[in-house]
N, C-alpha and C positions, 0 to 999 in steps of 0.2 A: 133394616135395623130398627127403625124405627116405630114398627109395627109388630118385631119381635119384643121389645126393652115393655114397650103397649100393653102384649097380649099375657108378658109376665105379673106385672105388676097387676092386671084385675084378675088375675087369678090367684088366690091364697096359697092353694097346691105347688104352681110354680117359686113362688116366692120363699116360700121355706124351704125347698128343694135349694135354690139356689144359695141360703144361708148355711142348708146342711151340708153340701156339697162340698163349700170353702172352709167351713170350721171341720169337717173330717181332712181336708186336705192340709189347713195349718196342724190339727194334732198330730197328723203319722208325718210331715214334715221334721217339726220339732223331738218326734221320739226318735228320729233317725240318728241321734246324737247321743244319746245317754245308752241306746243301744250299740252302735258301733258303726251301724251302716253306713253313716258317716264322720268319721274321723277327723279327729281336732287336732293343731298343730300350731304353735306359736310361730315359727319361722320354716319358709316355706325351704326346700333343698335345691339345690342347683350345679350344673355340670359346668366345673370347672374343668382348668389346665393343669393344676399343680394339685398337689398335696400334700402332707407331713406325716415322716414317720418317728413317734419321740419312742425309743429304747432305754429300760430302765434295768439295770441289772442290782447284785445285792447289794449292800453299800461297800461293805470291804471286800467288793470285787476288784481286778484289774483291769486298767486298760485292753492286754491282749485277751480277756476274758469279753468283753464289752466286741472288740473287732470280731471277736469270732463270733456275734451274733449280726449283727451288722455286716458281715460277707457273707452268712449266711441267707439273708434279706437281700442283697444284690444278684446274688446269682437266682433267686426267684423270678425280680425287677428284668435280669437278662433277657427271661424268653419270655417275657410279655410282647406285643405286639405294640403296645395302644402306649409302651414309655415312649417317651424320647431320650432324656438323657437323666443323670442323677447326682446326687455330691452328698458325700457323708462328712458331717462336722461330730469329730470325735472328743471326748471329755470339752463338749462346750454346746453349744445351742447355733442353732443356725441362724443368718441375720432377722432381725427382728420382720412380720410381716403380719397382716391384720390377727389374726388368729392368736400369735405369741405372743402378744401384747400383753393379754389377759393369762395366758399358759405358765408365766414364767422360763421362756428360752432365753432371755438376756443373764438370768441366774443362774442357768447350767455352767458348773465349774467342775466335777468331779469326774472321776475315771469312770464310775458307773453309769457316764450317761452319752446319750449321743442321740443325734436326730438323723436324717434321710432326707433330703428333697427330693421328692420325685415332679417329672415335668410331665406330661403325657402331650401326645399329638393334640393336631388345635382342635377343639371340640366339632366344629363344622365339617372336622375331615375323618369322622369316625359315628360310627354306630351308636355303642355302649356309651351313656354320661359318666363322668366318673365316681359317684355314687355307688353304681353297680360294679365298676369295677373293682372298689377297696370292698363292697360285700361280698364279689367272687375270688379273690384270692386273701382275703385278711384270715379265715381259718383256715387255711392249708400254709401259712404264714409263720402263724402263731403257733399252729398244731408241730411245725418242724423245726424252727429256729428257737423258740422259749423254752427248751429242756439243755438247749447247751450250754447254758450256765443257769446257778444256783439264782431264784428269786426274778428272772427275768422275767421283765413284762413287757410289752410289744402294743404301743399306740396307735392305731391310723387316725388323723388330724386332717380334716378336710376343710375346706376356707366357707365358713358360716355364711347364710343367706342371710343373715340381721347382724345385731349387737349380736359379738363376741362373749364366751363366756367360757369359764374355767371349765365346764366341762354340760355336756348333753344334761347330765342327772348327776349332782354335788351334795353328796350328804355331808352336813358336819356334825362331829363331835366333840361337845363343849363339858369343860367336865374338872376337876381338880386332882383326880386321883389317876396318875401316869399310866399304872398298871392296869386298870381297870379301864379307860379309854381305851388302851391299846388291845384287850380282850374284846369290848364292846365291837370296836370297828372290825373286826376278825370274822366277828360273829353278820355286822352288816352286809359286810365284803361278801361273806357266802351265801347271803341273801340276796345279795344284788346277782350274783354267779347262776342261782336256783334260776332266774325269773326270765320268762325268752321275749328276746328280745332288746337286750340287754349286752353289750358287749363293751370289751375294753375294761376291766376293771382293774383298777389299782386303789393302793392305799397309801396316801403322800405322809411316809413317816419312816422313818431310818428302819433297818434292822437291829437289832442287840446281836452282838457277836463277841467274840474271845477278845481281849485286847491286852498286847502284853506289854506291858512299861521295865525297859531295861533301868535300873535303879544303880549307879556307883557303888560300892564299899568303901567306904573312906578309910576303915580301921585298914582291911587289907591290902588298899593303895599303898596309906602310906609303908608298911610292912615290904613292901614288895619291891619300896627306890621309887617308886612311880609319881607321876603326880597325878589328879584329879582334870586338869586341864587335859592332859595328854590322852588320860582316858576318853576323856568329852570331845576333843579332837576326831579320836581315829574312829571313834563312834556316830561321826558327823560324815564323815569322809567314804564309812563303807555304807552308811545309807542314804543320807540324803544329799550331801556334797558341802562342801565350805570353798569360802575366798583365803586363800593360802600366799597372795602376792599379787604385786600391782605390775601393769608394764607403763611406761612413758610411751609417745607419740610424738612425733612434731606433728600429726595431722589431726592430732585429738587434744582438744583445748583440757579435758578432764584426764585421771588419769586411770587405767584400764584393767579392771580386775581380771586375776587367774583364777577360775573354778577348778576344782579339781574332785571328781569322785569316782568309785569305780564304776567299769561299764556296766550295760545293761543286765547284760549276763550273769556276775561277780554278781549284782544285786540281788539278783532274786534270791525268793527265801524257799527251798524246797515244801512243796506240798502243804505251803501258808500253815504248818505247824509247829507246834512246840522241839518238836524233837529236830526240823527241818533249821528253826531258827537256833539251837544249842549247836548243829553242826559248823553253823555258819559263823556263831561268834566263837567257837574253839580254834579256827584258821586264823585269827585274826590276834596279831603279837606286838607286842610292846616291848621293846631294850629301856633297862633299868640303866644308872652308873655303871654297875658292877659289868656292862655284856651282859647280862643275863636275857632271855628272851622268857616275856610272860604273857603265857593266852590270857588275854580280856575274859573269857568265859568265867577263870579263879577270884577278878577283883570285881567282880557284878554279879548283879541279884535280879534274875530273870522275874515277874513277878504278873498271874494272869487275871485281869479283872474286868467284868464286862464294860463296851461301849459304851459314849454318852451318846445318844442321839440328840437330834435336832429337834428342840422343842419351838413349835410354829404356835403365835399368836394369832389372836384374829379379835375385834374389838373388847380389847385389853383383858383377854381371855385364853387359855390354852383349849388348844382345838387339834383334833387329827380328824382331815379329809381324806372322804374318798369318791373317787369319780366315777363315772361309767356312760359311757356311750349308747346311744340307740341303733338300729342296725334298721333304716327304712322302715320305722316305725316311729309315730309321736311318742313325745315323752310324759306323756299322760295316763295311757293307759299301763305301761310296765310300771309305772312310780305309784300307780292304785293299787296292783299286784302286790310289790314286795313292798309297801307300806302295810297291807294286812298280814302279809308273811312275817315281816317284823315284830308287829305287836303281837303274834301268836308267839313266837321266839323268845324273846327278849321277856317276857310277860310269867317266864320262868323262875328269873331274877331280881325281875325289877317289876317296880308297884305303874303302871305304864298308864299315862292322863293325854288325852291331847287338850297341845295349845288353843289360846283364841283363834275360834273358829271366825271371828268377824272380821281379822289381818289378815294378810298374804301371808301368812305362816301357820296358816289354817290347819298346813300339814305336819306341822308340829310336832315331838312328841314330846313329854318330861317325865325321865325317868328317876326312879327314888330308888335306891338299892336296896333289898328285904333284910338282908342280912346285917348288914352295916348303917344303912340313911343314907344314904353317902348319894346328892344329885347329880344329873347328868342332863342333856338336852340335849336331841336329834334333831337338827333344823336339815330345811331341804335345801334347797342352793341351784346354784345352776341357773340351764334356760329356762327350768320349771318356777322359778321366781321371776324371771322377765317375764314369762309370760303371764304370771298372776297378774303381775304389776302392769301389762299391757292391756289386760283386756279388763283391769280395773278400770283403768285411766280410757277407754273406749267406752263401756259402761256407763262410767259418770257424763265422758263427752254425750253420748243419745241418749242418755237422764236431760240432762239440759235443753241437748236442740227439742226433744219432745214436750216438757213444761214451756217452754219461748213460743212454742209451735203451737202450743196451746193455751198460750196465752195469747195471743196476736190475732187467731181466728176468736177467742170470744172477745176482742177488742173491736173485731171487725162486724161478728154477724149479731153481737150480745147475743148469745147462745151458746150455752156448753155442749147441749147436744150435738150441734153439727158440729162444732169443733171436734167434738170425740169422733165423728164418722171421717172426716180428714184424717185424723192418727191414726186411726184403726185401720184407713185402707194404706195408709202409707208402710204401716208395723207388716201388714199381711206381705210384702214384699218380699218377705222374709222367706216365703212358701219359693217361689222361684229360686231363691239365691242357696238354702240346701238342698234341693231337688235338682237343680242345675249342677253342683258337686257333684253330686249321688251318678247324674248321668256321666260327669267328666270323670270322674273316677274309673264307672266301668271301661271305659274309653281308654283310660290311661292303663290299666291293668292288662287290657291285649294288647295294646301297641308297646307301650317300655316295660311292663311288669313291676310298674312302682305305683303307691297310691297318691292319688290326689287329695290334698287334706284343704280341708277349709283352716285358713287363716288369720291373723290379723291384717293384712291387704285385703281380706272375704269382707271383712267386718269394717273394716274403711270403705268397699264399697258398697255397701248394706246402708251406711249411715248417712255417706253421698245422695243414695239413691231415696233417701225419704225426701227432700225437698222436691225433687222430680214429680213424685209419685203422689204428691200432696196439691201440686199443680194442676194435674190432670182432676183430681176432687174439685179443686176451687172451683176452676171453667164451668164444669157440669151444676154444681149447686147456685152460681152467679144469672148463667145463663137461664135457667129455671125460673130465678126470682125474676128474669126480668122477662121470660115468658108469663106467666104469671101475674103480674102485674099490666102486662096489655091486655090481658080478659082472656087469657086460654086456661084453658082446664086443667089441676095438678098434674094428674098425671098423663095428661097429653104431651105437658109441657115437657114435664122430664122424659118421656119417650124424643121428643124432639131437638131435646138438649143434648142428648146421649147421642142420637142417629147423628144431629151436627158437628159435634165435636169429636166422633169416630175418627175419622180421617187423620185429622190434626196431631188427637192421640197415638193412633199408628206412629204415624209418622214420626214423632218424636221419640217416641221406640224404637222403629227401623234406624235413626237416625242412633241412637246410644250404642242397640247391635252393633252396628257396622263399624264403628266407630271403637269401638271394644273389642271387638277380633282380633287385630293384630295384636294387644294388650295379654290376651286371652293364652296369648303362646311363650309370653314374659314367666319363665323359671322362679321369679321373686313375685312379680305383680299379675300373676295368671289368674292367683282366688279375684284380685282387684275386676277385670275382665269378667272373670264367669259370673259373679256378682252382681253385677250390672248389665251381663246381655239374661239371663235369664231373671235376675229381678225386674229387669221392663217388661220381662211378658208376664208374670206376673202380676205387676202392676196394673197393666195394659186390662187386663182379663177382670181384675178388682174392681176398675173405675169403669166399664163398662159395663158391669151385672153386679157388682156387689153393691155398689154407692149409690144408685139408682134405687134400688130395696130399701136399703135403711133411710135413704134421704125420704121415699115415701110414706113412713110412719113416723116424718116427724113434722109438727104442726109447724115451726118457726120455718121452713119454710116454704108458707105461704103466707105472704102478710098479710097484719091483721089488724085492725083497724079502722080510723075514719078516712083519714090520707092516703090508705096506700091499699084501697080494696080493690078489686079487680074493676076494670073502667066498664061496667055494662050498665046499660040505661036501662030504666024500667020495664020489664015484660020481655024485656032478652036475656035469655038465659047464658050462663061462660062458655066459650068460645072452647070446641074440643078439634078445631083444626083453623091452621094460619098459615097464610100464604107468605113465601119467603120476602116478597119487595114489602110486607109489612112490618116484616122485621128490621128491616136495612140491609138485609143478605144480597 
């Protein structure tokens, strides 16, 4: 080793081979990323036991309009293999579990909605993660069961490997003009639909539908002997039900309402229409004084005017969201896709700016309307803002260790130079830890058929791994100066700083390796592992041939001076070899 580190550094040839080497190897490193080869991912996936399925049908849908989708989704669930068992909670949310939290299931109260828990066998006793499984049946799912009723949409909800969030990719739309939101998001929704990779889309905002308000007659009440209560009565009675009398208890300290309405059946309104609801209030009679019996249909005024929807706030703003899912893809590269899809789109209508590029809202848009002025704003939402917000806050953390780390080596050697040769072979770490990816990926693509994304766990162990890798620089430039200072020759010395401290180096490498493998197979903390066992060889490889080159063309060190010049007496030339018991070895 030592005779190799030797024969590179007196030779020019060698030495810039070995600078060229590693700066082609950091630059197709780093363009593995903006190219694709390897694939960025906020929060890594993982093969759970359960999962969610949220069901959204129209808003003035029914209940049994809602179970017929929902029995349609269980008898799928039946001849799966890999369930165990299942529970549907109908017009309600299922009890609350990490995932809901953020989802809003504690707010499901309507007929149009309902969720699914599925449990699957224990992960260790099957094959397929369940990942693959909600990718292998959610279109054959959705393709059979969302046409049976009007507006249905069909969620798969899988339990997040990080923070929680209302959905994979959350566009909102912030805006003042009801109607024009409600177009706007129409318009994203089928943008988000276009772009693959991409699944699960909804848009969390009511439908507009018919709505008919039965209205009294008062003039033809009173005409008719009738009264207006009596109306309001039989009108409460044949659709939604009223308290008509109490009963006593001795076992009941309160006293105990009779409800009384007609059954299920009697309720329904033929064919939810006009003509369906006039049938139903003409059966329906009222005795005057006189015996006279009068349809309710003569003393009311049927009357049809569309829905209010649910207008949703969002910092003290009117907003319509819409979400969508990724399908074992990051949610980076499809939110680059249909962000340029959009402002081709929308770029129709509206006069289209992005926001500050300098925020985590970078992705932005502000829409001005051509026709009218009329503003609007496209913000991105989701896991895609955790993770701006993650790997800001990682960013600024290795801003810091690197200035500290660079400040503490020129406290130490007064020298910027070396200090810079420290962080540069610690940064070059970098080259192991996406190349290592690159290799677990292919890895992971034959054996599950999923990819392996570098993550913020990659990049936690990225930022780990520079004080490591900083250490192995120090030994080697330490050891030098004080070779060096006994009377051996520059770069004897650093060939024999290097050949000495191999070993040690190894070894604390082998020692991160191994130590990192079983980490390596962790579903959350696997980038953490790969990160670290192929960033030490990295490393390893830097501080033995990279740091060695640049430490030699820099004068600090070797010291210089009257104190600290090399101890040879007059007519002895520096020492180009030294025996270990001189050193204290």
């Amino acid at each position: 080793m030592e005779e190799l580190i030797y024969g590179i550094l007196n030779d020019p040839k060698k030495k810039r081979n070995v600078k060229l080497y590693i700066t082609a190897a950091f630059f197709i490193a780093v363009m593995m990323i903006p190219t694709g080869i390897v694939l960025v991912k906020m929060l890594p996936g993982k093969s759970a036991n359960t999962f969610s399925v949220y069901v959204d049908t129209a808003t003035n849908s029914s209940m049994e309009e809602t179970e017929q989708v929902t029995s349609c989704i269980l008898e799928y669930f039946k001849k799966e293999p890999n369930v165990h068992d299942m529970e549907v909670f109908l017009g309600q949310g299922a009890p609350l579990d990490y995932a809901g939290l953020v989802k809003g299931s504690d707010f499901k109260r309507m007929k149009n909605q309902a969720e699914i828990v599925v449990n699957l066998t224990d992960k260790h006793h099957r094959d397929e993660p369940s990942s693959m499984i909600v990718h292998r049946i959610r279109p054959e799912i959705q393709a059979a069961c969302e046409p049976l009723a009007a507006g249905a949409t069909i969620k798969f909800v899988e339990m997040p490997g990080g923070p929680p969030t209302m959905a994979t990719i959350v566009v909102n739309v912030f805006g003042k003009d009801a109607a024009l939101m409600r177009k706007t998001a129409i318009e994203v929704s089928d943008v988000l639909k276009a772009t693959e990779g991409l699944v699960d889309i909804d848009i969390m905002q009511d439908e507009i539908y018919p709505h008919y308000e039965i209205i009294p007659d008062k003039e033809k009440i009173i005409r008719s002997g009738l009264s207006v209560e009596q109306v309001n009565n039989i009108l409460y009675l044949a659709f939604e039900g009223m308290v008509v009398a109490v009963k006593n208890s001795k076992t009941q300290q309160d006293q105990i309402p009779i409800f009384i309405r007609l059954d299920d059946e009697s309720r329904k309104v033929c064919n939810n229409s006009r003509g369906g609801l006039d049938w139903k209030l003409s059966r329906l009679k009222l005795m005057n004084p006189r015996g006279m019996m009068i349809p309710i249909k003569e003393v009311i005024e049927v009357k049809e005017v569309p829905s209010n929807p649910t207008i949703f706030r969002k910092d003290l703003k009117n907003v319509v969201t819409i979400t969508s899912e990724c399908d074992l893809v990051s949610q980076l590269y499809p939110l680059l896709d249909a962000r340029a899809a959009l402002i081709e789109k929308l770029s129709n209508d509206f006069n289209v700016t992005n926001s500050n590029p300098a925020s985590t809202y970078m992705f932005d848009l502000n829409l001005v309307h051509k026709e009218t002025g009329k503003k609007m704003l496209l913000r991105w939402d989701g896991e895609m803002k955790v993770s701006l917000d993650t790997f800001r806050d990682l960013g600024g953390a290795f801003i810091a260790a690197l200035i500290l780390m660079f400040l503490l080596m020129v406290v130490y050697y007064k020298s910027f130079a070396l200090s810079g040769v420290i962080l540069l072979a610690s940064f070059l770490s970098i080259i192991g830890v996406i190349v290592g990816h690159f290799i677990t990926d292919l890895i992971s693509l034959v054996a599950v058929g999923t990819n392996f994304f570098l993550t913020s766990t990659s990049l936690i162990g990225f930022i780990s791994l520079m004080g490591i890798s900083a250490r192995s620089s120090l030994l080697l430039i330490d050891f030098s100066k004080a070779l060096i200072v006994k009377g051996v020759e520059k770069r004897r010395a650093i060939a024999i700083s290097t050949a000495t401290r191999a070993k040690p180096i190894l070894m604390t490498a082998v020692a991160i390796i191994l130590g990192s493998l079983l980490l390596s197979t962790d579903p959350i903390f696997g980038g953490l592992g790969i990160a670290l066992i192929f960033g030490s060889i990295a490393a390893t490889v830097v501080s033995l041939f990279l740091v060695p080159v640049l430490i030699d063309n820099i004068e600090a060190i070797c010291p210089v001076g009257e104190d600290n010049l090399p101890h040879a007496h007059p007519g002895e030339g520096i020492k180009t070899h030294v025996e270990p018991d001189e050193l204290g070895l």
